[in-house]
N, C-alpha and C positions, 0 to 999 in steps of 0.2 A: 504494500500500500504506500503510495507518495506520504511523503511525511504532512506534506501542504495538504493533505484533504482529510486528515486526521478532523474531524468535528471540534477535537477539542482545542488543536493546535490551532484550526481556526479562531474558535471561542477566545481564543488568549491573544492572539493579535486584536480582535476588534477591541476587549477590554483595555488594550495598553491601549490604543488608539482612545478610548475613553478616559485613560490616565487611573484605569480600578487596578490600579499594580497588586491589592493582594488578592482580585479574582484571578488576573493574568497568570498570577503562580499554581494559584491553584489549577486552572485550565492547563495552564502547562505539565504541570506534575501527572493530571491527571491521562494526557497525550503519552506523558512518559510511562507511563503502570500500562497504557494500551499498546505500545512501542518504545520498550525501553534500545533501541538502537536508533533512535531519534535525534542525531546528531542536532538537527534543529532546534528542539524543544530544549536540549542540554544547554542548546546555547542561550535562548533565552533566558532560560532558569538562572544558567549561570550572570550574565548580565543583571536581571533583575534582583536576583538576591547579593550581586556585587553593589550595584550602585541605588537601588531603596531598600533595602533589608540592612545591610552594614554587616549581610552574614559572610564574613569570607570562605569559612570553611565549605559552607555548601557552594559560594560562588566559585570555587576552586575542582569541588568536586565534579559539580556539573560542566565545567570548563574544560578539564581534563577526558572526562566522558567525550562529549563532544572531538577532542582531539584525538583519541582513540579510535573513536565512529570515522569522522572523516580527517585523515591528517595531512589532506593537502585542499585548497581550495577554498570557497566557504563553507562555514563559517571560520575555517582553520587561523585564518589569517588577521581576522579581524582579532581573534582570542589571541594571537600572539603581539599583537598589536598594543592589545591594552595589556599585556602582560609579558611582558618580553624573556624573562625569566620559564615560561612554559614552551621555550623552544622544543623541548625533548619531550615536553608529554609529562615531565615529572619535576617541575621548576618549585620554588619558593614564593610567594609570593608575599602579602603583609603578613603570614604566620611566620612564628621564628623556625626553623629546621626543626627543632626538637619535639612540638604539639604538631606541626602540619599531619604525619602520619596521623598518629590518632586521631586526629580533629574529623580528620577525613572517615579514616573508621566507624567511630563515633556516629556523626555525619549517617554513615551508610545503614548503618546498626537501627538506627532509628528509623529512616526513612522505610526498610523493611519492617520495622515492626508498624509503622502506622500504615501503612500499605495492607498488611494482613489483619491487621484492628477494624481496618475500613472495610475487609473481604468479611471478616466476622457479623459487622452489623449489617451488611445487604439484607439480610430475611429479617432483620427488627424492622426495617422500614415499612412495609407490607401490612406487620401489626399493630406498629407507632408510628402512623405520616406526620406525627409531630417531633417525634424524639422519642426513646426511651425515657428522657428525666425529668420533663417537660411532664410526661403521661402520668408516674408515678408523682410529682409533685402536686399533680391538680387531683389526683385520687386521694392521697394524705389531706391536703390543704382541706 
């Protein structure tokens, strides 16, 4: 499948284009769960969470992805661009050497567990179109 006709990858360019940068992430992230060899979406993410999150570790991870996915071309070149240190694929950038591995780790550690936390709730949604906590609060209340 073109990465460009991904629904979601869509969805996350029209929201930057609205300036919704933390739908944009989300639509992207969620292009990446449907195509995690999404060179594209990595690069967004990676941008996005570079320059309005202030997260580097994931902007590095997703950055690196991307150069992995595609290491010549775009988006290859623009990432090296803004990071010139990720010539090889495995650069430093504002982490010190010592955290980047982990950070990155970390990073990844997570973004699997909330991937599969997200796979778990599919079939509560079916039962609670509002929430799971939402539904029990108004039952208690």
């Amino acid at each position: 499948m073109d990465e460009q006709k991904n629904p979601h990858y869509q969805a996350g360019k029209e929201k930057l284009g609205a300036l919704d940068y933390k739908g944009a992430i989300e639509s992207f992230e969620h292009a990446v769960e449907d195509n995690p060899r999404s060179a594209l979406a990595h690069y967004e993410l990676g941008v996005l969470y570079d320059q309005r999150e202030d997260d580097y570790a994931a902007a590095l991870y997703h950055y690196n992805k991307a150069l992995k996915l595609r290491p010549n071309g775009y988006p290859a070149e623009n990432i090296r661009q803004r990071h010139p240190r990720l010539q090889t694929g495995t650069g430093q950038s504002r982490l010190a050497d010592g955290h980047q591995s982990s950070a990155l780790r970390e990073t990844e550690r997570l973004r699997q567990e909330n991937q599969a936390l997200r796979k778990q709730m599919k079939p509560c949604e079916s039962i609670w179109p509002s929430g799971p906590l939402r539904a029990s609060r108004q039952s208690v209340g």
